[in-house]
N, CA, C and O atoms as a MOPAC input file, in Angstrom:
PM7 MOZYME 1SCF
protein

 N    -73.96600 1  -201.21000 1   106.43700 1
 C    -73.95000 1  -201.60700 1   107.83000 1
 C    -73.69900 1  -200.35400 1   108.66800 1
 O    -73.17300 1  -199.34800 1   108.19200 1
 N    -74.11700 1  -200.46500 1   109.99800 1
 C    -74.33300 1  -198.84000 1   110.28000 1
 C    -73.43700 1  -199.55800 1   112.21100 1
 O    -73.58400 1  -200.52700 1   112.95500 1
 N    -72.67500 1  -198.43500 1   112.16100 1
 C    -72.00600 1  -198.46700 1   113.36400 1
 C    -72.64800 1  -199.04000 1   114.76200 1
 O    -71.96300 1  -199.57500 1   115.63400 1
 N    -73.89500 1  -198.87000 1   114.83300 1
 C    -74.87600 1  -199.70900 1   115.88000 1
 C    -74.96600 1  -200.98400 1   115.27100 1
 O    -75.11700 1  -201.75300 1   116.22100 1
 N    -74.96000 1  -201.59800 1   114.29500 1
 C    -75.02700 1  -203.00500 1   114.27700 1
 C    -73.46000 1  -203.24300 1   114.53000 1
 O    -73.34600 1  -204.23700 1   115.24700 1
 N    -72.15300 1  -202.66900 1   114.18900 1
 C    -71.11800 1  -203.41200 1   114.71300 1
 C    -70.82500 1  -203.40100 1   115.61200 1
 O    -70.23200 1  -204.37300 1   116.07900 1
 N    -71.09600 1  -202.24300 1   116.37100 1
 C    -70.97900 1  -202.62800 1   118.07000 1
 C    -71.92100 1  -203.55700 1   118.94800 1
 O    -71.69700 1  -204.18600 1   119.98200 1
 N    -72.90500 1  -203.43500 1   118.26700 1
 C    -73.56000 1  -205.12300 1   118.84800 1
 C    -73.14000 1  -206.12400 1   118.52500 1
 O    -73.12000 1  -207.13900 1   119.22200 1
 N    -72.65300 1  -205.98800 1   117.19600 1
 C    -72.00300 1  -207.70700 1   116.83900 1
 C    -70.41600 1  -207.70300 1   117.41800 1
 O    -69.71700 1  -208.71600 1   117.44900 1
 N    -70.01400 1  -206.45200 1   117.84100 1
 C    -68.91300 1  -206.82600 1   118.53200 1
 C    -69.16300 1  -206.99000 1   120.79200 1
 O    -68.33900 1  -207.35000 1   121.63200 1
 N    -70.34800 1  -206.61600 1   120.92700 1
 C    -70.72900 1  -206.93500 1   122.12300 1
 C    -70.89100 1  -208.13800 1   122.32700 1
 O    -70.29800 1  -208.72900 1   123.22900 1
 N    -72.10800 1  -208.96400 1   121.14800 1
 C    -72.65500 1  -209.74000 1   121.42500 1
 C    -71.42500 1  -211.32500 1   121.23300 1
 O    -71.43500 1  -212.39100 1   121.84900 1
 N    -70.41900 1  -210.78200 1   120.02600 1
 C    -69.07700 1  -212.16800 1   120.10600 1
 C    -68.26900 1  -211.82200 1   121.01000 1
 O    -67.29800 1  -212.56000 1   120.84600 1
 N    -68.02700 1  -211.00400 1   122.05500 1
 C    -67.48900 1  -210.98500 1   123.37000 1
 C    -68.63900 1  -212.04200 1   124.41200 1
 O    -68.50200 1  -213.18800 1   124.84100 1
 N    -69.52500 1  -211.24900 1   124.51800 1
 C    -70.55400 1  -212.14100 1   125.46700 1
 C    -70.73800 1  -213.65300 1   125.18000 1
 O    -70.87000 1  -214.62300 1   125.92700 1
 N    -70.70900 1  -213.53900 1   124.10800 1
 C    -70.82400 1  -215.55800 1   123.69700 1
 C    -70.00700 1  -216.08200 1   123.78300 1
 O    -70.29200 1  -217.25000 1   124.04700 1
 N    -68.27200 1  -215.80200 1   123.66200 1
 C    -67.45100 1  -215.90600 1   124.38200 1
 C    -67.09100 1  -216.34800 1   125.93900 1
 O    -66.57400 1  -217.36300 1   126.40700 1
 N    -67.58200 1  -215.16100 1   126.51000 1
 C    -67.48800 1  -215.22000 1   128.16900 1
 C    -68.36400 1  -216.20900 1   128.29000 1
 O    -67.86400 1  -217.15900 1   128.89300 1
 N    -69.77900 1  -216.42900 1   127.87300 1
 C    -70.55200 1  -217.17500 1   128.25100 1
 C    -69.87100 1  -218.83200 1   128.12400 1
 O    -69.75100 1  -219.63800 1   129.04600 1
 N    -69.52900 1  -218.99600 1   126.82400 1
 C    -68.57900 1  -220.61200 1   126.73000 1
 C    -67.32700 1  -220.34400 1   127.64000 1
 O    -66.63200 1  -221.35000 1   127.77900 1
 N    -66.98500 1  -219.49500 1   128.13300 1
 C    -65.51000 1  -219.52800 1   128.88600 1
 C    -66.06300 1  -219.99200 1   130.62700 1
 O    -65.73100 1  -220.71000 1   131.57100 1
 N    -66.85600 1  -219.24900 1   130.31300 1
 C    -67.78400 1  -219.57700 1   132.10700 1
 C    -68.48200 1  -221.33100 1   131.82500 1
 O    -68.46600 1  -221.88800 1   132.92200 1
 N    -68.91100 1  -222.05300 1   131.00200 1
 C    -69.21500 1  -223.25600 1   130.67000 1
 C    -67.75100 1  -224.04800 1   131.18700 1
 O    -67.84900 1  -224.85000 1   132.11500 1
 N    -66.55800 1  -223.82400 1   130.63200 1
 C    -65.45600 1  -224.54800 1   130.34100 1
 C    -65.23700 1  -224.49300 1   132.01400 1
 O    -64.88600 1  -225.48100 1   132.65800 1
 N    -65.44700 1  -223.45300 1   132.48000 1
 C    -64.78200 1  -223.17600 1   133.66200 1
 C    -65.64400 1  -223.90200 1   134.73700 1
 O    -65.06000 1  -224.38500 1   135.70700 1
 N    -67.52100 1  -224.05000 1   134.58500 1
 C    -67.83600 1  -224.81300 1   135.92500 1
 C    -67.19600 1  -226.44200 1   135.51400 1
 O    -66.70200 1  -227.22500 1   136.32600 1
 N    -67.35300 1  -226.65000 1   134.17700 1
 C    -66.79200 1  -228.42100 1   134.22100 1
 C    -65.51100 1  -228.35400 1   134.94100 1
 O    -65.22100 1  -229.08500 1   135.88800 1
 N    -64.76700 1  -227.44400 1   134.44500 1
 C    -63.48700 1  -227.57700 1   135.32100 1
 C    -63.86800 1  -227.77000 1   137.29900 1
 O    -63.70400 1  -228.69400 1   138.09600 1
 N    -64.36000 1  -226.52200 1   137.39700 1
 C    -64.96700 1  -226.85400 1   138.91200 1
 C    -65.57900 1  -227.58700 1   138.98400 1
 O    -65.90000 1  -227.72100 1   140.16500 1
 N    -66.07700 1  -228.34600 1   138.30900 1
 C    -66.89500 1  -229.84000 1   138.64800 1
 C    -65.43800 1  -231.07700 1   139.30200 1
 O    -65.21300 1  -231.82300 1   140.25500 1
 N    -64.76800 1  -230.58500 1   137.97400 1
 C    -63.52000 1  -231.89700 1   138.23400 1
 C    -62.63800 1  -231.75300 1   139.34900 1
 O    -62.22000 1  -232.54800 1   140.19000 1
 N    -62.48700 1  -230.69600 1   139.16800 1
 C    -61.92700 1  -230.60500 1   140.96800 1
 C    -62.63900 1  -230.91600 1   141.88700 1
 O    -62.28600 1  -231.85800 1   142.59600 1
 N    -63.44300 1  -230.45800 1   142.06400 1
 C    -64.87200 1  -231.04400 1   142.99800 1
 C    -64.76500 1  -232.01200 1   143.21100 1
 O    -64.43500 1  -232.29800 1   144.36200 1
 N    -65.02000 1  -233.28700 1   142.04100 1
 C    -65.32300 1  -234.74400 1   142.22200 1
 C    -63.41400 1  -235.44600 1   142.42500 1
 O    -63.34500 1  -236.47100 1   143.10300 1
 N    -62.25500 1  -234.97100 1   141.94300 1
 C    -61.06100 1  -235.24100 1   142.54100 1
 C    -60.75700 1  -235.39100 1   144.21100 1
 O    -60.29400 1  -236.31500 1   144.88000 1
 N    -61.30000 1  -233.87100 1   144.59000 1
 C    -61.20000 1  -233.75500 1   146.03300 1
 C    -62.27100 1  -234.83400 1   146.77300 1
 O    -61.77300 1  -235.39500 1   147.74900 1
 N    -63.47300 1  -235.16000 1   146.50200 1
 C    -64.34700 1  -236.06800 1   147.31300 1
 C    -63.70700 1  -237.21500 1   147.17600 1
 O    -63.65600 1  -237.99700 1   148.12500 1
 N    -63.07500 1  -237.51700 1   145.88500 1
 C    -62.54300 1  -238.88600 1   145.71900 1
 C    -61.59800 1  -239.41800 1   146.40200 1
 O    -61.57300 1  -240.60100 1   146.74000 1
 N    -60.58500 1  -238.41600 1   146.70400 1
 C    -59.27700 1  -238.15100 1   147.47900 1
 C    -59.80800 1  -238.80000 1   148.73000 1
 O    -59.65400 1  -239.99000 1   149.00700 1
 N    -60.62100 1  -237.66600 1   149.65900 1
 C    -61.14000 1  -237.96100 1   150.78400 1
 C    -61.96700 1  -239.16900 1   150.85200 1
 O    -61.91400 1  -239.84600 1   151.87800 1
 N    -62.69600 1  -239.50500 1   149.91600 1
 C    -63.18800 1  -240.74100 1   150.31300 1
 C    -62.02600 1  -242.02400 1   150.47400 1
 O    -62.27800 1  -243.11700 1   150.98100 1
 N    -60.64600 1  -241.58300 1   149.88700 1
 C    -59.97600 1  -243.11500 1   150.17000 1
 C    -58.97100 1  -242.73200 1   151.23100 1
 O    -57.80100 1  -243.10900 1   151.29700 1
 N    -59.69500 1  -241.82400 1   152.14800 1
 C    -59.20700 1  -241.84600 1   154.11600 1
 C    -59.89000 1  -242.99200 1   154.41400 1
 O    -61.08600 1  -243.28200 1   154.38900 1
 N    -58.42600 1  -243.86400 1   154.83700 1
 C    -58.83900 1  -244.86800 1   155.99200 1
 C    -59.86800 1  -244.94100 1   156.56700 1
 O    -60.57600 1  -245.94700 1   156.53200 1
 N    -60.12000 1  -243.98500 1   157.14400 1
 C    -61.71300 1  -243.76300 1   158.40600 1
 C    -62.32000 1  -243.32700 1   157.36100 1
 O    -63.04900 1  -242.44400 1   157.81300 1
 N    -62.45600 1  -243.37300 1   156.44600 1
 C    -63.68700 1  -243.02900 1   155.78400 1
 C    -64.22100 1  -244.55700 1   155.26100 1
 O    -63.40600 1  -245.41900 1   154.93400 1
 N    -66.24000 1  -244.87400 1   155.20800 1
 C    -66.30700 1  -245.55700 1   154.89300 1
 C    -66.62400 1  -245.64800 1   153.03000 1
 O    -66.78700 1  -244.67900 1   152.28800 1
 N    -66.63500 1  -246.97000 1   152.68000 1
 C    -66.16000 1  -246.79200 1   151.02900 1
 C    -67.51000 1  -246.52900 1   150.53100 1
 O    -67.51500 1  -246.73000 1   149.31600 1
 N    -68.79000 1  -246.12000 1   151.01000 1
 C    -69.52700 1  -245.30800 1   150.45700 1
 C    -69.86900 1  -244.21600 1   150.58800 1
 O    -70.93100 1  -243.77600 1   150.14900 1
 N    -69.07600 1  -243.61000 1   151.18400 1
 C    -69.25600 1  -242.19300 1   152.16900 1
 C    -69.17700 1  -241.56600 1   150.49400 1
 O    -68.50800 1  -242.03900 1   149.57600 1
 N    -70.00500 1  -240.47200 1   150.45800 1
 C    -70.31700 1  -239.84200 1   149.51700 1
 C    -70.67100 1  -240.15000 1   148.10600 1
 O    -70.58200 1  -239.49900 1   147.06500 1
 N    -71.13400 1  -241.43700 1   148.41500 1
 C    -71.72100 1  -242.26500 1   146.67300 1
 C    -72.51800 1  -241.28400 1   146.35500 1
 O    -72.10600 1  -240.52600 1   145.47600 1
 N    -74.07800 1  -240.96700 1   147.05800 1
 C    -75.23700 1  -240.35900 1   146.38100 1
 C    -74.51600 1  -238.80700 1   145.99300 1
 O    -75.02800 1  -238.17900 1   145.06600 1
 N    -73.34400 1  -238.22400 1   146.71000 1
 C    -73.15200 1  -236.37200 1   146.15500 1
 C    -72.34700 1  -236.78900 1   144.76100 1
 O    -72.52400 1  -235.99200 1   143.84000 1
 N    -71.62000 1  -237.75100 1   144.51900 1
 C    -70.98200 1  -238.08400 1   143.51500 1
 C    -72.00200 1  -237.97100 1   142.56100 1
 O    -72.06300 1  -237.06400 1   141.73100 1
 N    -72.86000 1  -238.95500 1   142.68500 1
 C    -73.86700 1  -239.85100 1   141.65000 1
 C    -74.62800 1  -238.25600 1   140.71100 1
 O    -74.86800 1  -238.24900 1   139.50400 1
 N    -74.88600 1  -236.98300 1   141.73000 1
 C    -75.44700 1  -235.49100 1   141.48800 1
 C    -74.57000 1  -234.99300 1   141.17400 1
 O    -74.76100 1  -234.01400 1   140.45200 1
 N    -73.21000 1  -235.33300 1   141.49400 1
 C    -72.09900 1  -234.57100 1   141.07200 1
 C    -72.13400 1  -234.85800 1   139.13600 1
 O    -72.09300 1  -234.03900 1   138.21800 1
 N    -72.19700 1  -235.90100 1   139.13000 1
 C    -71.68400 1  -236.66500 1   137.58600 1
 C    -72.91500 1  -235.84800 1   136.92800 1
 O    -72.74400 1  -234.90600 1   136.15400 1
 N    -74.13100 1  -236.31400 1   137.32200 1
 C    -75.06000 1  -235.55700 1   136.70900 1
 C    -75.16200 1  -233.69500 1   136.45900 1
 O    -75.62400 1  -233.03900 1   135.52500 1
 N    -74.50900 1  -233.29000 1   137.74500 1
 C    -74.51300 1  -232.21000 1   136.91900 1
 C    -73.06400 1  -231.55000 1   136.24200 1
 O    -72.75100 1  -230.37000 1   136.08400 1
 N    -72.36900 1  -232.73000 1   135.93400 1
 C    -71.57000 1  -232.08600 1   134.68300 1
 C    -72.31400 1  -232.52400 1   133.59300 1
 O    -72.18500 1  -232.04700 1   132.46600 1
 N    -73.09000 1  -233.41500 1   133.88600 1
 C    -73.68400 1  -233.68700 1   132.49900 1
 C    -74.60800 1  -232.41800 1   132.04000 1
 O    -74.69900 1  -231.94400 1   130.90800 1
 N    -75.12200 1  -232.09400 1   132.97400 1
 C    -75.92400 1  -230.42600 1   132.72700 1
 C    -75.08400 1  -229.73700 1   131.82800 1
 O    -75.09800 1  -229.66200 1   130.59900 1
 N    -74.06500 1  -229.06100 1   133.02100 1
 C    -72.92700 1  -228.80000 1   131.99200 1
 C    -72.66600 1  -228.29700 1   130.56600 1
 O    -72.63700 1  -227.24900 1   129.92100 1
 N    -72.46100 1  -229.86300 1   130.40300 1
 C    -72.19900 1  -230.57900 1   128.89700 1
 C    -72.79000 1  -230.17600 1   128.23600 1
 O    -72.32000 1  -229.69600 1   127.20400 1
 N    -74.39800 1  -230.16500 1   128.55000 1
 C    -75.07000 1  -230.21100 1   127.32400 1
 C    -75.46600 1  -228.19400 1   127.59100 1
 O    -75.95000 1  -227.52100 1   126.68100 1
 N    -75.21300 1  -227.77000 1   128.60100 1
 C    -75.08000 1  -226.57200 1   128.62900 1
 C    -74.03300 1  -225.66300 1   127.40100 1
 O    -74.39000 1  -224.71300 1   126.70500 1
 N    -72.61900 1  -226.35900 1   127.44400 1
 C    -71.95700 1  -225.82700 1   126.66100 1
 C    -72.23200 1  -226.07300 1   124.99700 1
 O    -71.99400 1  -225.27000 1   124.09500 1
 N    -72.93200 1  -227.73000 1   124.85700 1
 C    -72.91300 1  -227.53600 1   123.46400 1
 C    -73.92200 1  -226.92600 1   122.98000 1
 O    -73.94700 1  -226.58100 1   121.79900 1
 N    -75.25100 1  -226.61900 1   124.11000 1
 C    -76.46700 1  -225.35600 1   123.20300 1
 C    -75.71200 1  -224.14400 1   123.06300 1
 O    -76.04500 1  -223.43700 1   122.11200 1
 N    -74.74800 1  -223.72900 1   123.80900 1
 C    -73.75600 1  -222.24100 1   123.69000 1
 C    -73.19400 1  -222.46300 1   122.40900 1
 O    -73.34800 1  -221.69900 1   121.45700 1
 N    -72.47300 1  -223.62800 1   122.39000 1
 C    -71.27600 1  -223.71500 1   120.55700 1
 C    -72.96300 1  -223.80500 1   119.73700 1
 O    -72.80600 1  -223.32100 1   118.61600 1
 N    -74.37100 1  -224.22200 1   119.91200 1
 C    -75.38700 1  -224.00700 1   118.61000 1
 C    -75.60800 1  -222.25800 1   118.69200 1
 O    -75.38800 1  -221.42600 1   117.81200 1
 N    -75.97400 1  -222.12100 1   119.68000 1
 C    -75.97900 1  -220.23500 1   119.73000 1
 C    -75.13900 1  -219.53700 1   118.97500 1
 O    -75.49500 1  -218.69500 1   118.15100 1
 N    -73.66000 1  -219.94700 1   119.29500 1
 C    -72.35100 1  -219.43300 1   118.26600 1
 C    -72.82200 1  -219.71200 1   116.98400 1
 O    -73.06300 1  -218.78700 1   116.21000 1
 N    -72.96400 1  -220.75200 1   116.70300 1
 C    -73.56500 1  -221.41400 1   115.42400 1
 C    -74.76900 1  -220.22000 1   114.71800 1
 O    -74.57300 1  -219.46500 1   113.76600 1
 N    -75.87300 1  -220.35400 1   115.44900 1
 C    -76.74800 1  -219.21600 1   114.86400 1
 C    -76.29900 1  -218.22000 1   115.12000 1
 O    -77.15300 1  -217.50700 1   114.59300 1
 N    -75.24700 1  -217.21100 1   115.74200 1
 C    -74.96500 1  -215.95500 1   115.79600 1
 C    -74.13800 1  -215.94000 1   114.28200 1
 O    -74.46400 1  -215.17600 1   113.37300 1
 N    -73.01400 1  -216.92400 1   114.18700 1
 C    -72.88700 1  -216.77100 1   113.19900 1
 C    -73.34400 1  -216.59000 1   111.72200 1
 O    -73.07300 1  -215.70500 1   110.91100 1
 N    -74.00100 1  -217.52700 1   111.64100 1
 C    -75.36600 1  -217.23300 1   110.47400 1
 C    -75.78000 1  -215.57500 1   110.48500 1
 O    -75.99400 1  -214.75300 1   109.59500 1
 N    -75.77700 1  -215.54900 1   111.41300 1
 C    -76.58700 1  -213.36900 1   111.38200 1
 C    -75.52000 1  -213.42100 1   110.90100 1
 O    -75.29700 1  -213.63500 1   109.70900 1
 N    -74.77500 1  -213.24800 1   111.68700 1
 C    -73.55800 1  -211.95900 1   111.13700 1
 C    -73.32900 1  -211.85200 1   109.74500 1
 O    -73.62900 1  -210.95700 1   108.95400 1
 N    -72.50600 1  -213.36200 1   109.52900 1
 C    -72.14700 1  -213.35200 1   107.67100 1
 C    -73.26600 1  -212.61000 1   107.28800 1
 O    -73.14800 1  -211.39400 1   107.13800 1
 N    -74.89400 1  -213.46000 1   107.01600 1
 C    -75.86000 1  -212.79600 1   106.58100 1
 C    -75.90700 1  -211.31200 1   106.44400 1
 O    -75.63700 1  -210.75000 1   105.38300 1
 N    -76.26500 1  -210.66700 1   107.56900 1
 C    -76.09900 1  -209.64700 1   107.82400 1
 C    -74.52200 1  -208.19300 1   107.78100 1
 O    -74.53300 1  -206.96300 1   107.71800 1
 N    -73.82800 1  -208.84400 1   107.82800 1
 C    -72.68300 1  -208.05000 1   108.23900 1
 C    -71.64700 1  -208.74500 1   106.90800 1
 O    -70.82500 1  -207.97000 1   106.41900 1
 N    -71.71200 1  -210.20500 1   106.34700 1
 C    -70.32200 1  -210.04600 1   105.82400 1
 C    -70.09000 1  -211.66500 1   106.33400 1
 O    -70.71100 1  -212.14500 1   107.28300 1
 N    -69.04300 1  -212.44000 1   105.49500 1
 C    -68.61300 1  -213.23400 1   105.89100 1
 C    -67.14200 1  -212.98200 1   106.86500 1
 O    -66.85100 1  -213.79100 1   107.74500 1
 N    -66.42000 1  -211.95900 1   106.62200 1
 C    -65.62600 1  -211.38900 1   107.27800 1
 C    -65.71900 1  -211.23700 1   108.57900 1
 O    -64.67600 1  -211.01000 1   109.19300 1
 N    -66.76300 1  -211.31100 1   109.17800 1
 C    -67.42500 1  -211.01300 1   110.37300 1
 C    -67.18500 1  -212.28300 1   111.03100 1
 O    -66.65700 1  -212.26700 1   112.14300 1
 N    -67.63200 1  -213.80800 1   110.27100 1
 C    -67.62100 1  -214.68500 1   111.12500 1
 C    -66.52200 1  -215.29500 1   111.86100 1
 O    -65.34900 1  -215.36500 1   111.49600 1
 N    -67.19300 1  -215.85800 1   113.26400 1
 C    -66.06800 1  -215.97600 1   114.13100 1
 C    -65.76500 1  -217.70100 1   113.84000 1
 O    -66.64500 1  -218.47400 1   113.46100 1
 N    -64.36900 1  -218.08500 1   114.09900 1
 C    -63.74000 1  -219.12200 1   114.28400 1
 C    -65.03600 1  -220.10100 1   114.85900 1
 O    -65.58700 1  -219.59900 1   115.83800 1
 N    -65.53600 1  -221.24100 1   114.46900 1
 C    -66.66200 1  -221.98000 1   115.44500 1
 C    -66.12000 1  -223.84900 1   114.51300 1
 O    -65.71000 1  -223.86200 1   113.35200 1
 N    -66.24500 1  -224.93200 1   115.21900 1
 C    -65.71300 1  -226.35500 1   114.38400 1
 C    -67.04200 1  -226.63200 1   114.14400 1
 O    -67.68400 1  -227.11100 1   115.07800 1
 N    -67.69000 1  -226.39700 1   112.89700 1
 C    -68.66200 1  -227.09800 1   112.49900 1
 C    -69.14000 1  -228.28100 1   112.40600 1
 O    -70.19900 1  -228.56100 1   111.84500 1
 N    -68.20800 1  -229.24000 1   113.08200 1
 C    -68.01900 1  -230.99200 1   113.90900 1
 C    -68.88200 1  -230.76000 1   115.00900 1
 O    -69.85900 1  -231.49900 1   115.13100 1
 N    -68.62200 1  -229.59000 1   116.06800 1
 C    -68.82700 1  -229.96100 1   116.86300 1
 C    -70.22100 1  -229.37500 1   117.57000 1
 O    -70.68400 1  -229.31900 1   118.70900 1
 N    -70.63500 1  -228.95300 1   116.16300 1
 C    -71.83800 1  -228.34500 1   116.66900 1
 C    -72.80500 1  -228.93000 1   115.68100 1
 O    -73.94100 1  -228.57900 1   115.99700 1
 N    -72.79700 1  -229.71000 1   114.57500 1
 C    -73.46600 1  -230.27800 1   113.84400 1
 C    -73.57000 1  -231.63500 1   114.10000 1
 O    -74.66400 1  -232.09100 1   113.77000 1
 N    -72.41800 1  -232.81600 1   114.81000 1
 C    -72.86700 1  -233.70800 1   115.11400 1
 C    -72.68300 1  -234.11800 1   116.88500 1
 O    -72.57300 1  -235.10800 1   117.60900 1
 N    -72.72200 1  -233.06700 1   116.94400 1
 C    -73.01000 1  -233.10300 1   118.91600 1
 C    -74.66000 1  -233.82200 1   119.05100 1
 O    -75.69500 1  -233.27300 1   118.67200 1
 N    -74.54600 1  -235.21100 1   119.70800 1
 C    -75.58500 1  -236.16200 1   119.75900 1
 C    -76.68100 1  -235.23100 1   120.76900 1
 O    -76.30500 1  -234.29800 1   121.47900 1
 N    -77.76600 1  -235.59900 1   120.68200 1
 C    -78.72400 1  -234.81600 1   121.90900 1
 C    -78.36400 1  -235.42200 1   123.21700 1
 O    -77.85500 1  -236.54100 1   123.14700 1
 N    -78.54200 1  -234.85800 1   124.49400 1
 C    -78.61000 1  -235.47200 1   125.50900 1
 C    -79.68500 1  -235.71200 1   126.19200 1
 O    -79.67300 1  -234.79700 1   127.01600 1
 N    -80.66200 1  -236.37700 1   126.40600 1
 C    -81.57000 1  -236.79000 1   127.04100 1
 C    -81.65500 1  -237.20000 1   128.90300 1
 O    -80.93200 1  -237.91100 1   129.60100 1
 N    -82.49700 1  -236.63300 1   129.12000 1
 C    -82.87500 1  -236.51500 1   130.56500 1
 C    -83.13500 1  -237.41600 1   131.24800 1
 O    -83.43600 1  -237.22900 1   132.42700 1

């Protein structure tokens, strides 16, 4: 193994990293999001459908999301495969093989 492949395989399990950390983080900003509209929608003067349809896009796109983060945990999944392959089982990173083998599809 030659010093340019470990600094890519140590670039590339940082970046796949950040990339699922930035996933975790818009659902989180999703949930705050849909907390705060919810909040405000149960003002008195507000009426009780005031913001149904941004909700209804809201839900949907955590569902984006969702299925955003679990193609990231299959990516981890095949990065891992290189590496061991390539580099060593030593190499591979921590990944729950639950949750990337029976993560259902999500359909559109």
């Amino acid at each position: 193994m030659t010093d340019r492949m470990k600094s890519d395989a140590q670039n590339i399990r940082k970046l796949i990293r950040e990339a699922e950390a930035l996933a975790d983080e818009s659902m989180i900003a999703f949930t705050r999001l849909k907390q705060a509209m919810l909040t405000a929608r149960q003002n008195p003067n507000a009426e009780v459908d005031a913001g149904q349809r941004a909700l209804l896009r809201l839900n949907q796109a955590e569902g984006q999301a969702l299925s955003m983060s679990t193609s990231l945990l299959r990516v981890h999944a095949e990065l891992n495969k290189i590496g061991v392959e390539k580099l060593g089982p030593e190499n591979e990173t921590p990944l729950v093989a639950m949750a990337v083998d029976s993560t259902p599809e999500l359909v559109d």
